[in-house]
Z-matrix of the N, CA and C atoms (Angstrom, degrees):
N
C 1 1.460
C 2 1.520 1 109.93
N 3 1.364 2 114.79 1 136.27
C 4 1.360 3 125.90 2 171.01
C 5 1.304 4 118.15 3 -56.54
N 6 1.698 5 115.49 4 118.71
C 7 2.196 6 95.00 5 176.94
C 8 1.649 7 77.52 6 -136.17
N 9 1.476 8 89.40 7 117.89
C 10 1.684 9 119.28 8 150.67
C 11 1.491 10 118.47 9 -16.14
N 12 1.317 11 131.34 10 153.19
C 13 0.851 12 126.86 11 -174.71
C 14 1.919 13 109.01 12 -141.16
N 15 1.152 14 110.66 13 128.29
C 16 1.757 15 103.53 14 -153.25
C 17 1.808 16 98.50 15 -68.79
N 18 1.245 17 105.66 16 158.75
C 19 1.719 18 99.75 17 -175.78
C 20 1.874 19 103.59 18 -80.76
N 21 1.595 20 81.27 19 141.85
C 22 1.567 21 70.56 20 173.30
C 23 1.581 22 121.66 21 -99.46
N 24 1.378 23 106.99 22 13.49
C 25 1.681 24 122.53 23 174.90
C 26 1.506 25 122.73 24 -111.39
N 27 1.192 26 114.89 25 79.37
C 28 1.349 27 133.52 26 60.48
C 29 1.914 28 109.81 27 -101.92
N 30 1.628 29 86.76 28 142.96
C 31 1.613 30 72.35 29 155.73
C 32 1.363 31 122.97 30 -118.15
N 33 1.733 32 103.77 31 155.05
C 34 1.725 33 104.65 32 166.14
C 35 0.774 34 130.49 33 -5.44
N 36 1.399 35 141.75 34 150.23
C 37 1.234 36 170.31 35 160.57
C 38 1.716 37 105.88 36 -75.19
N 39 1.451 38 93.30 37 -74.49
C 40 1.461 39 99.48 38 -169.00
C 41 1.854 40 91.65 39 -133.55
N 42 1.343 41 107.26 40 149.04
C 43 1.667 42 116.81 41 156.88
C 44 1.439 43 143.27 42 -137.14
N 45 1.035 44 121.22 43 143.01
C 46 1.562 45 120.12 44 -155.20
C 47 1.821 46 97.22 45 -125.95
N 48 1.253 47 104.14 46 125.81
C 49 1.700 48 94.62 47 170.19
C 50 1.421 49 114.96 48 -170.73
N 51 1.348 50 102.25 49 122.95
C 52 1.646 51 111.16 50 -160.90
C 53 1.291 52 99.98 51 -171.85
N 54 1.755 53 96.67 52 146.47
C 55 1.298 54 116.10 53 175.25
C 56 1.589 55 121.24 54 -50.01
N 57 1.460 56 112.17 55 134.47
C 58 1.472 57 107.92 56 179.57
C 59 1.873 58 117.07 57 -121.06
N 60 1.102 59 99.22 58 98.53
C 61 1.551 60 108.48 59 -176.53
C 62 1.510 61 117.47 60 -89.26
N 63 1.249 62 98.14 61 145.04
C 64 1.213 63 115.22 62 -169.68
C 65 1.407 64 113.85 63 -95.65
N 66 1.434 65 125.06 64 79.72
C 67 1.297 66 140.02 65 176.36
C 68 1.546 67 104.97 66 -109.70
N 69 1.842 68 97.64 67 146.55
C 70 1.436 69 125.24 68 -170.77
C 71 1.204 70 86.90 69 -102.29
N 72 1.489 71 125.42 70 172.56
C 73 1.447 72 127.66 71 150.25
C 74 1.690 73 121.62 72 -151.61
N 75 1.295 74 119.19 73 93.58
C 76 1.345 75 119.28 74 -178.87
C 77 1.469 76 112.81 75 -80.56
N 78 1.239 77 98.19 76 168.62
C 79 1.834 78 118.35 77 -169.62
C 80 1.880 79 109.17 78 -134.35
N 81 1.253 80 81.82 79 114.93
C 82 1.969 81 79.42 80 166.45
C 83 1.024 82 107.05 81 -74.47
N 84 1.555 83 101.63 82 177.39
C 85 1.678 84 116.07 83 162.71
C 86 1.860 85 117.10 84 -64.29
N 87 1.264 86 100.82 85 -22.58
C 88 1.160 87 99.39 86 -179.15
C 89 1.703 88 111.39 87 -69.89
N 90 1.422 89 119.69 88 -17.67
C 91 1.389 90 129.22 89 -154.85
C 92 1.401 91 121.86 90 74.96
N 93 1.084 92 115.23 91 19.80
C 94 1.691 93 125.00 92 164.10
C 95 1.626 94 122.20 93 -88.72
N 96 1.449 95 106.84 94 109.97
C 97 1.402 96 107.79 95 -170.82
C 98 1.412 97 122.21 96 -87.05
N 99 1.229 98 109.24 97 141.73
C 100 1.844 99 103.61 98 -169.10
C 101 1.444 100 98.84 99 -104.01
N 102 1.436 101 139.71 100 149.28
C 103 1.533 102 134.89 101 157.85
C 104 1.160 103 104.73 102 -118.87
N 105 1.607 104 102.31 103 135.01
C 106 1.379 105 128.54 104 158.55
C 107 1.213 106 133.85 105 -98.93
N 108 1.166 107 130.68 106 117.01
C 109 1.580 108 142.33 107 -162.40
C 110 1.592 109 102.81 108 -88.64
N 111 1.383 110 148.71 109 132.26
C 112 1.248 111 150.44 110 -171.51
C 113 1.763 112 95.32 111 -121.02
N 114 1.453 113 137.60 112 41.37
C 115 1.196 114 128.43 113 156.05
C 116 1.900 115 109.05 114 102.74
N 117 1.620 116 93.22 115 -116.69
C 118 1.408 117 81.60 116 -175.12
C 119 1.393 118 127.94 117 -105.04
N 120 1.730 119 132.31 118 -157.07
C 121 1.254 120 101.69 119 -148.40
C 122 2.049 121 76.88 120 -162.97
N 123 1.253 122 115.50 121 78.81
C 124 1.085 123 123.79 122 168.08
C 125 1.722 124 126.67 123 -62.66
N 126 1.228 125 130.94 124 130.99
C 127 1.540 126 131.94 125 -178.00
C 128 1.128 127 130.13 126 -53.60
N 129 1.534 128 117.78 127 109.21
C 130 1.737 129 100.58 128 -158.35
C 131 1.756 130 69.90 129 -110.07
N 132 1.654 131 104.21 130 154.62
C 133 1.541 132 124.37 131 169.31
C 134 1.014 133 127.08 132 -120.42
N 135 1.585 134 155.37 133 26.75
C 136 1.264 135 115.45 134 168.92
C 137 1.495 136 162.73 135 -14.09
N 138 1.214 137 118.42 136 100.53
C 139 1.368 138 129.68 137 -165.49
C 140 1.906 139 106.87 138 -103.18
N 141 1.440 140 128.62 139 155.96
C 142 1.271 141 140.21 140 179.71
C 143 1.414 142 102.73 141 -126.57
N 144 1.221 143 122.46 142 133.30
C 145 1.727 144 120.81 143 150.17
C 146 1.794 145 108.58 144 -99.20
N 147 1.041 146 99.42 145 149.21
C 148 1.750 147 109.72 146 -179.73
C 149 1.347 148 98.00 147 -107.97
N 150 1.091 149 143.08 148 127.81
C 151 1.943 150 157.76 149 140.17
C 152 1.502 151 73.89 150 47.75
N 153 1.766 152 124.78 151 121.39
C 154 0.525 153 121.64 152 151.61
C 155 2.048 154 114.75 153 -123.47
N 156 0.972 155 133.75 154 178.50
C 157 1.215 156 117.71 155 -165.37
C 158 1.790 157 95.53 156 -80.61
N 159 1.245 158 135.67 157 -178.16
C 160 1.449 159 150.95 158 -147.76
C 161 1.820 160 88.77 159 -103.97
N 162 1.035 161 102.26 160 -56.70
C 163 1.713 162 112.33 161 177.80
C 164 1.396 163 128.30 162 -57.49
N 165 1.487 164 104.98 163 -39.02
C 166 2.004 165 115.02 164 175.79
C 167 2.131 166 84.71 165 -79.50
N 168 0.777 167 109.65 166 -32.76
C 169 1.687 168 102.88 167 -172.86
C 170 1.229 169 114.55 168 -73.13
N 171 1.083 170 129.33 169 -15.73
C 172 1.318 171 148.16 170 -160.33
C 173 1.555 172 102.22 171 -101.96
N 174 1.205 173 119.93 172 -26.87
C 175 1.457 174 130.41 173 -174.66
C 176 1.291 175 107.84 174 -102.62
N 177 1.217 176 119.07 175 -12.51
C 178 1.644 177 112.58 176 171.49
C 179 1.547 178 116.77 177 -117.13
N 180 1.146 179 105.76 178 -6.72
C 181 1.117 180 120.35 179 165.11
C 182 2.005 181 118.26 180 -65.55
N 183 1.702 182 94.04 181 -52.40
C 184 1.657 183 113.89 182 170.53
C 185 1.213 184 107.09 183 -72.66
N 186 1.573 185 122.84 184 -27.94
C 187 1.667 186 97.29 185 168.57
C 188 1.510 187 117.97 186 -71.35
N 189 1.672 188 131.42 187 -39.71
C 190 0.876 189 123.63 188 -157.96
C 191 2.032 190 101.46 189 -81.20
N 192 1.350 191 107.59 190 -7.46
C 193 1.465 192 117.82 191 168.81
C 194 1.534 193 102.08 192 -65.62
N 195 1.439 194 131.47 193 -52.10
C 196 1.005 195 135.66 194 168.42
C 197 1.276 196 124.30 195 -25.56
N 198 1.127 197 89.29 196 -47.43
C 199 1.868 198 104.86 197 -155.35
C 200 2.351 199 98.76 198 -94.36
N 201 1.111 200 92.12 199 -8.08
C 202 1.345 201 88.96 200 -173.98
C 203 1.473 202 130.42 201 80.74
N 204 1.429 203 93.27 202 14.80
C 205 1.250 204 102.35 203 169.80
C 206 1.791 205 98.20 204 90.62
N 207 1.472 206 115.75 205 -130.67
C 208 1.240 207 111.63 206 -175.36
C 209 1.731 208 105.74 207 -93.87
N 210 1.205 209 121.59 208 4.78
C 211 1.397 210 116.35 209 -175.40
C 212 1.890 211 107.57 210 -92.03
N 213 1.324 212 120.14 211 15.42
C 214 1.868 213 99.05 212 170.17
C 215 1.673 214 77.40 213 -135.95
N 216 1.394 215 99.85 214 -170.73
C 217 2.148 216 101.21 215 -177.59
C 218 1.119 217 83.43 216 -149.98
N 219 1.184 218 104.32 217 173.16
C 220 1.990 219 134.90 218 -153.04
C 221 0.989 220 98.33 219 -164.42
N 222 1.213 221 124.57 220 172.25
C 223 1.693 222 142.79 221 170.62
C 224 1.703 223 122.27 222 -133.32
N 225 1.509 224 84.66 223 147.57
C 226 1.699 225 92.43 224 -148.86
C 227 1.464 226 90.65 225 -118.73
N 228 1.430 227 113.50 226 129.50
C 229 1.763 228 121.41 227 169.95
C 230 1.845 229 105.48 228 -106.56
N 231 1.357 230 123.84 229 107.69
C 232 1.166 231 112.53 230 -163.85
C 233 1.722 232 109.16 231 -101.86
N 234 1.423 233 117.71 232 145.38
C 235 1.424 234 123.70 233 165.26
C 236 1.223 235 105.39 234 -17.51
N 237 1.336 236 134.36 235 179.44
C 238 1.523 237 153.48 236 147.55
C 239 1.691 238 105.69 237 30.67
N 240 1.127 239 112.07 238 -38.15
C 241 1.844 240 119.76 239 -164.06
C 242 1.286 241 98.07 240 -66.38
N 243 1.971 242 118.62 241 -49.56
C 244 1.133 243 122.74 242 -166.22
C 245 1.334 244 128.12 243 -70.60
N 246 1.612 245 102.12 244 -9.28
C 247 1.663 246 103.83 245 -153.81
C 248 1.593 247 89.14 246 -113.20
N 249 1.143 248 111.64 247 -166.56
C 250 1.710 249 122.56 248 -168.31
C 251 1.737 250 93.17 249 -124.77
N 252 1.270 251 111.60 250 155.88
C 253 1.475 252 116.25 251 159.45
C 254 1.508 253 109.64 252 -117.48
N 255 1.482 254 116.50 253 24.08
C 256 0.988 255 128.66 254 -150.43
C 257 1.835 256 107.48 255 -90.51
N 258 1.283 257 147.87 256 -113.01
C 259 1.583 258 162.43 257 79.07
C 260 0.880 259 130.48 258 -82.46
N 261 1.613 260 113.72 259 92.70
C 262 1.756 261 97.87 260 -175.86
C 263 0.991 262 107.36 261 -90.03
N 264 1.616 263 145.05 262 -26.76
C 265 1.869 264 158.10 263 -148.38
C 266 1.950 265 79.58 264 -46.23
N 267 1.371 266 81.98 265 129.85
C 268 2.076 267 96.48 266 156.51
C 269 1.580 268 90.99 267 91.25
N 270 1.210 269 126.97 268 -23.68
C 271 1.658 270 116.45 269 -162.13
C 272 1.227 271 112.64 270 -95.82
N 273 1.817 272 122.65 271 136.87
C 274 1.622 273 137.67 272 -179.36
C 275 0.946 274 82.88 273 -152.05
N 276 1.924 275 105.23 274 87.08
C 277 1.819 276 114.87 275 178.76
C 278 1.774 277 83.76 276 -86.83
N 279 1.706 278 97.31 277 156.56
C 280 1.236 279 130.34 278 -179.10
C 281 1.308 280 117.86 279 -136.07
N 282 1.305 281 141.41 280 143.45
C 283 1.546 282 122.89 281 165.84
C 284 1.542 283 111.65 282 -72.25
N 285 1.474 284 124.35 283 149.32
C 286 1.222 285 126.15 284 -170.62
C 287 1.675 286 106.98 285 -106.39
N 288 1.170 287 116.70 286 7.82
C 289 1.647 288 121.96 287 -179.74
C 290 1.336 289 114.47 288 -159.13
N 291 1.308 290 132.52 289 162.12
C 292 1.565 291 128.90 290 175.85
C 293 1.273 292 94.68 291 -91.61
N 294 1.831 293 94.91 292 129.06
C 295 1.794 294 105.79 293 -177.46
C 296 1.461 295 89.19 294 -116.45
N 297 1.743 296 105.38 295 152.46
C 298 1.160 297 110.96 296 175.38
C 299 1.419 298 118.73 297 -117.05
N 300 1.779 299 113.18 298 -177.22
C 301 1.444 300 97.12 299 -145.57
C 302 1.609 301 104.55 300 -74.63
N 303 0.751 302 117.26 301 -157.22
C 304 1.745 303 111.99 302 -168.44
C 305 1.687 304 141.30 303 64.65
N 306 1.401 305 86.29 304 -14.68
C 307 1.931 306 119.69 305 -167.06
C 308 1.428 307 89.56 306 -65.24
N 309 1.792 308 124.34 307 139.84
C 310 1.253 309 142.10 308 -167.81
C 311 1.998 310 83.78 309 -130.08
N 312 1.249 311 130.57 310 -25.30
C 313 1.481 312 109.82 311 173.19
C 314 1.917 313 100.51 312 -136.84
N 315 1.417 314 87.03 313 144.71
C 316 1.455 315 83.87 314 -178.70
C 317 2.059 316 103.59 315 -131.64
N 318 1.251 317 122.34 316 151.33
C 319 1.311 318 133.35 317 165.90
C 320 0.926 319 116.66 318 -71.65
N 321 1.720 320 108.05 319 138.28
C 322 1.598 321 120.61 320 -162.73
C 323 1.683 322 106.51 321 -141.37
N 324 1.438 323 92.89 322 121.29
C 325 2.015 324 94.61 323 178.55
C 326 1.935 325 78.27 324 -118.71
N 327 2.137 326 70.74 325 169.42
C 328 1.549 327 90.72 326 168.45
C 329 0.960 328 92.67 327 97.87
N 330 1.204 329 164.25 328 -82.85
C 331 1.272 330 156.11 329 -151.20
C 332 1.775 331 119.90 330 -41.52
N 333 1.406 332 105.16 331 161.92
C 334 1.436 333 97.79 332 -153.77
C 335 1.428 334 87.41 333 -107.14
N 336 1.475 335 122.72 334 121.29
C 337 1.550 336 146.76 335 -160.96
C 338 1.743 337 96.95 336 -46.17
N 339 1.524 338 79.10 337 146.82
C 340 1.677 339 93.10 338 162.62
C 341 1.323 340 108.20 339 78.15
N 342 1.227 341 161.99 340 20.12
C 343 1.670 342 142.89 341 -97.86
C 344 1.477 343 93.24 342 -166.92
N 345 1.189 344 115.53 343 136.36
C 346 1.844 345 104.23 344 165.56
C 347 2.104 346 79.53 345 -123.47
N 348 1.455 347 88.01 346 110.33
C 349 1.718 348 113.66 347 172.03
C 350 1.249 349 117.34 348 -73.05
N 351 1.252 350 102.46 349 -53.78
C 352 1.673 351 87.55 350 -179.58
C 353 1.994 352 102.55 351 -150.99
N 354 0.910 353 113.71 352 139.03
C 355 1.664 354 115.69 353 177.18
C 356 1.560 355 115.97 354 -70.35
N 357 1.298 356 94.91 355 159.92
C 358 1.813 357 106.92 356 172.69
C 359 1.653 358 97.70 357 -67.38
N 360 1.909 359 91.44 358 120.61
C 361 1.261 360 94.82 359 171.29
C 362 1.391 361 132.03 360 132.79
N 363 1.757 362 82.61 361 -41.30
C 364 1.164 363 101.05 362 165.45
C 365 1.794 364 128.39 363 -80.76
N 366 1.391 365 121.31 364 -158.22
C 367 1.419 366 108.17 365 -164.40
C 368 1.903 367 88.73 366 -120.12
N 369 1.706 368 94.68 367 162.50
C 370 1.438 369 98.76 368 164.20
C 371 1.407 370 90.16 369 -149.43
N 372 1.606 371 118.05 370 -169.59
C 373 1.796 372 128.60 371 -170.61
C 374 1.268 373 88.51 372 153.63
N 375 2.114 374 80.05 373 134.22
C 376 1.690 375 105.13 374 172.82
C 377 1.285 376 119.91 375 -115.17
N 378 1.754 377 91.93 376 149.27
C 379 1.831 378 101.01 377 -162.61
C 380 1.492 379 104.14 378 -37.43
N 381 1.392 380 105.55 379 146.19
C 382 1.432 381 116.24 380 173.07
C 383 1.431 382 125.49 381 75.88
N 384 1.506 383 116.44 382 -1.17
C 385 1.697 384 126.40 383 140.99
C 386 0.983 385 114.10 384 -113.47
N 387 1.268 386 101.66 385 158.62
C 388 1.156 387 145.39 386 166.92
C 389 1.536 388 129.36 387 -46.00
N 390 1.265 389 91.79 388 -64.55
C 391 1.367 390 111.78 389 -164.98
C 392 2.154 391 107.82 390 -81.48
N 393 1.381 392 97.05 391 135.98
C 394 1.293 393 123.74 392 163.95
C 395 1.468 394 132.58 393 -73.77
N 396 1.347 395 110.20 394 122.37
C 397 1.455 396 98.83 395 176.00
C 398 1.366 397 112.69 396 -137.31
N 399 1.494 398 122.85 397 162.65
C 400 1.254 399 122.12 398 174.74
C 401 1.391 400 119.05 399 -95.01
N 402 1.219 401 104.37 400 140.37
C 403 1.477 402 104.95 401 155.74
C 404 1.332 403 118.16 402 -51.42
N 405 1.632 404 115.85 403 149.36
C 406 1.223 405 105.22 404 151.76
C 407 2.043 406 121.82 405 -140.88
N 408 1.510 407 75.71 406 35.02
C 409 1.767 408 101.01 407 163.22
C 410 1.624 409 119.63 408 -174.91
N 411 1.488 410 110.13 409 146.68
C 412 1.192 411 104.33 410 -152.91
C 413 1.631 412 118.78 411 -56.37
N 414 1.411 413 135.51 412 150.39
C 415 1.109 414 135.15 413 171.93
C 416 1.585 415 115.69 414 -88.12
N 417 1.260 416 108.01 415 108.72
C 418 1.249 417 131.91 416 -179.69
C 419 1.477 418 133.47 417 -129.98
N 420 1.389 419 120.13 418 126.76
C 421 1.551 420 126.54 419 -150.91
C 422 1.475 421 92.10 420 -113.75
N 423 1.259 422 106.26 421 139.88
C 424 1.702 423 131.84 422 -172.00
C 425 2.091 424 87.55 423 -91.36
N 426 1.277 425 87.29 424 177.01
C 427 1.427 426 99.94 425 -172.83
C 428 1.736 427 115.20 426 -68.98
N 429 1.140 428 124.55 427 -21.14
C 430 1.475 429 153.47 428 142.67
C 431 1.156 430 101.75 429 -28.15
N 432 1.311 431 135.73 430 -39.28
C 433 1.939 432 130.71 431 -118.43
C 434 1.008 433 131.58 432 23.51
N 435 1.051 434 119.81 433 49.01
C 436 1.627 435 145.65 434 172.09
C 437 1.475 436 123.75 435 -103.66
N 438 1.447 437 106.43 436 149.04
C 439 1.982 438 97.81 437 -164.09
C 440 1.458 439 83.48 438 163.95
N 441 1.701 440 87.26 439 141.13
C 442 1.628 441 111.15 440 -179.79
C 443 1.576 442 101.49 441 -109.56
N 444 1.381 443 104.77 442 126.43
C 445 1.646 444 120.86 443 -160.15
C 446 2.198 445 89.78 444 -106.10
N 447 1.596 446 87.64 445 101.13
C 448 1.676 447 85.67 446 -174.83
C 449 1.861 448 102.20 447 -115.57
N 450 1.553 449 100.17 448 129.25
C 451 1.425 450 104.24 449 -159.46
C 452 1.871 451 115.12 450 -152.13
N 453 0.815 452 120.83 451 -166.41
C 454 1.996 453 112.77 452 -153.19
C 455 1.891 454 93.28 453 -165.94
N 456 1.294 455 97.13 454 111.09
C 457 1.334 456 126.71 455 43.63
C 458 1.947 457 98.42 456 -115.60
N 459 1.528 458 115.89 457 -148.48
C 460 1.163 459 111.34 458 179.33
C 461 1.509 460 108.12 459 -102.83
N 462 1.577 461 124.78 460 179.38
C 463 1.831 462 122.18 461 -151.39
C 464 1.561 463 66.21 462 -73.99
N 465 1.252 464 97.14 463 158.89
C 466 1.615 465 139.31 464 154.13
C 467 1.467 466 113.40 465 -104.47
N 468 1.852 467 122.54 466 1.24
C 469 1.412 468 122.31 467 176.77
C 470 1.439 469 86.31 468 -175.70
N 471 1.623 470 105.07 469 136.04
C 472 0.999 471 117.97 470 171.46
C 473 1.851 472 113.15 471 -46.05
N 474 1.415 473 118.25 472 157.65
C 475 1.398 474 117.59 473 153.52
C 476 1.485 475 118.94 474 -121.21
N 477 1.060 476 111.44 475 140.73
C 478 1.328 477 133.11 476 177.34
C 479 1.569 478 122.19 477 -66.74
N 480 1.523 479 118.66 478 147.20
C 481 0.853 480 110.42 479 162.92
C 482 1.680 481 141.18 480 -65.32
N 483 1.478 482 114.16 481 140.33
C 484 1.872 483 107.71 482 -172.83
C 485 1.499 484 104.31 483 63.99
N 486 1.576 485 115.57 484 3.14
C 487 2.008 486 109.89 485 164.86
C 488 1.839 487 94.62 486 -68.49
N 489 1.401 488 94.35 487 138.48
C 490 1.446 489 97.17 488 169.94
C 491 1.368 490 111.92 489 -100.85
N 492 1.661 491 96.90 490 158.03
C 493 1.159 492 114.07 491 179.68
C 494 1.757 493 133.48 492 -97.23
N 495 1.205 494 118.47 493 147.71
C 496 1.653 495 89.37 494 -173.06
C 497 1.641 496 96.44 495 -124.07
N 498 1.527 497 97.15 496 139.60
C 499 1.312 498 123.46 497 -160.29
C 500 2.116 499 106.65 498 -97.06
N 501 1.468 500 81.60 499 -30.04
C 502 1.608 501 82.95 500 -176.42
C 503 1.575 502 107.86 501 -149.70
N 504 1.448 503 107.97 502 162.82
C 505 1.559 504 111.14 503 -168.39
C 506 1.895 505 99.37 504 82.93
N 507 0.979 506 142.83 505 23.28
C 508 1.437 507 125.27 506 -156.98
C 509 1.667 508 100.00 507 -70.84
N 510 1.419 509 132.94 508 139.14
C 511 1.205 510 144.24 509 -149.97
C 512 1.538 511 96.23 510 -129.19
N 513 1.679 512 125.16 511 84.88
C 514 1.411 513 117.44 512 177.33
C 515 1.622 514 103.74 513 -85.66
N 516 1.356 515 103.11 514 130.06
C 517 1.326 516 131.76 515 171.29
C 518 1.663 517 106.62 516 -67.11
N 519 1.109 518 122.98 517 113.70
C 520 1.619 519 125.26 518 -177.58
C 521 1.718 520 126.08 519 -159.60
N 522 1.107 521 118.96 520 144.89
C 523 1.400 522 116.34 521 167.92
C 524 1.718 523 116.50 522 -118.29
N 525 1.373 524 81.54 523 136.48
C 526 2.204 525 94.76 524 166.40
C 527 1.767 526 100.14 525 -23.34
N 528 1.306 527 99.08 526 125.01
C 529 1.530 528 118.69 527 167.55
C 530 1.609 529 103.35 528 -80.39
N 531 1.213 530 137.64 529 17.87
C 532 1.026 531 134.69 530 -157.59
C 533 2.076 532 115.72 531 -178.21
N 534 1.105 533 116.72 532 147.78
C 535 1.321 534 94.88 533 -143.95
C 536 1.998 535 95.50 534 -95.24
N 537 1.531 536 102.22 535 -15.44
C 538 1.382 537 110.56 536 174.70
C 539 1.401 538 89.80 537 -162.05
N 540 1.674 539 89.17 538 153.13
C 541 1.826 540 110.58 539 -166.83
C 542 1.942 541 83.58 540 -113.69
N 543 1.659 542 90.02 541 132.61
C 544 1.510 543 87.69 542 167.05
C 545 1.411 544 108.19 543 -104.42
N 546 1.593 545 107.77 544 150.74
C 547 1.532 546 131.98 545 177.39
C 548 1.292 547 108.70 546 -98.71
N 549 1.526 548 83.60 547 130.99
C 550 2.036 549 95.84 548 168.08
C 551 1.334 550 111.70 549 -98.41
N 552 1.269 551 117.96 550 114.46
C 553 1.528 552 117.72 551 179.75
C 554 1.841 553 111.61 552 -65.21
N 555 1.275 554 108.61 553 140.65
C 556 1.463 555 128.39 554 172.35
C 557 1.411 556 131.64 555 -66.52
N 558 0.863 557 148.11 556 -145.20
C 559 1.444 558 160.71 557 87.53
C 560 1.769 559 115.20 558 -38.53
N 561 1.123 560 100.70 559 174.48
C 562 2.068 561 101.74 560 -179.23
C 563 1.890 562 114.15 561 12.57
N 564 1.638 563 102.49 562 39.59
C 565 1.352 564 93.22 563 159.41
C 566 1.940 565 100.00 564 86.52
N 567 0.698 566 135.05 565 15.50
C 568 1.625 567 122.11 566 -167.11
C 569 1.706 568 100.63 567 -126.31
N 570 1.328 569 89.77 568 146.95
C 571 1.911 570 94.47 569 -177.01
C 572 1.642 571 98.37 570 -108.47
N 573 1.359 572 118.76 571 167.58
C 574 1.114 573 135.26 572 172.33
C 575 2.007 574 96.31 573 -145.69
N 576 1.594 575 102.29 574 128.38
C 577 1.490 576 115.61 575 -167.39
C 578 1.455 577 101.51 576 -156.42
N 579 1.405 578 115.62 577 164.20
C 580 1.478 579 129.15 578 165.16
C 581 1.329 580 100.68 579 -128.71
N 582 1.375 581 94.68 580 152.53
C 583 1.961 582 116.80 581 179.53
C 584 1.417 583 102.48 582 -140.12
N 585 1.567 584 102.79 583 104.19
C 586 1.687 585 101.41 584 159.97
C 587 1.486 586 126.61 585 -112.80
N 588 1.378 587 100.40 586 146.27
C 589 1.389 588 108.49 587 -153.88
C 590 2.006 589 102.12 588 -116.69
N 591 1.144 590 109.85 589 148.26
C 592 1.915 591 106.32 590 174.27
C 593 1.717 592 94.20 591 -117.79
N 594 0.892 593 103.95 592 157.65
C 595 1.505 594 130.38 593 161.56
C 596 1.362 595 134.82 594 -66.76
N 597 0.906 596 106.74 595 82.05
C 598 1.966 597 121.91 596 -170.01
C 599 1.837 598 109.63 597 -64.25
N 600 1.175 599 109.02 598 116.48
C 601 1.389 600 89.21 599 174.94
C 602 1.458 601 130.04 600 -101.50
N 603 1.165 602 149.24 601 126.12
C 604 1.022 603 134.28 602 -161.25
C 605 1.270 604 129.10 603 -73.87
């Protein structure tokens, strides 16, 4: 099945995108706080447009009309968020074992030795999900090209062995948190708006 892909012209202004977990937090009498983790931890994004012309607004406006607002999902490749500042040249990372679902670190061949791939923080996702996750220490390949890619939230689907992994371009799958984004009109015709989007998993 065909899933849309959000335009990336205009781009952002400003972007926000990070895991959002669903933690409780109680307090004794003593003042000692306990946290509770409720599972997983889907990508919420905030995005800004600055004065944009009446016409680029008009086109993202009719896509998200398209889409019904927050009821169909699309996929979003974002500026800077999506890409790595990492070294990827030489690397067709793979998982090196079957990880199961719940797994917070997983084994990584293929990578081209010596390499810091991608930083804490950044995002990774394996062929055939959906779902995005962050690092939360740098990805780095031993002379082998080997390296344990440890990251939050935990799998939401097992991964397979030799499933590859993708290091850059990461493509979060998401729909409008909201069913229409309102525009503030400008001066000379130009809107300034935000569109936030969550992470749909498939």
């Amino acid at each position: 099945m065909f899933v849309a892909l959000y335009p990336s012209k205009p781009e952002f202004k400003s972007i926000a995108a990070y895991p959002q977990f669903s933690t409780d937090i109680s307090t004794a009498d003593t003042g000692h706080e306990q946290a509770v983790s409720h599972g997983g931890a889907p990508a919420h994004i905030t995005t800004t447009y600055n004065s944009i012309p009446y016409l680029e607004a008009i086109k993202l406006r009719g896509f998200l009309a398209k889409h019904k607002g927050r009821a169909k999902s699309f996929d979003l490749v974002l500026p800077v968020e999506s890409h790595t500042y990492g070294d990827i040249t030489g690397s067709t990372p793979r998982a090196s074992a079957l990880t199961p679902v719940g797994s917070n670190t997983l084994a990584v061949k293929d990578l081209a030795p010596n390499k810091l791939v991608r930083y804490d923080g950044e995002w990774l996702q394996f062929a055939g999900h959906s779902k995005a996750y962050m690092l939360t220490s740098d990805l780095v390949s031993d002379g082998a090209g080997n390296a344990t890619a440890t990251f939050e939230p935990s799998l939401y689907e097992q991964v397979l062995l030799n499933e590859q992994i993708t290091i850059d371009e990461i493509v979060f799958h998401v729909r409008a948190k909201t069913d229409m984004s309102k525009m503030n009109l400008k001066p000379g015709q130009n809107y300034t708006f935000k569109i936030d989007f969550v992470e749909v998993i498939r």
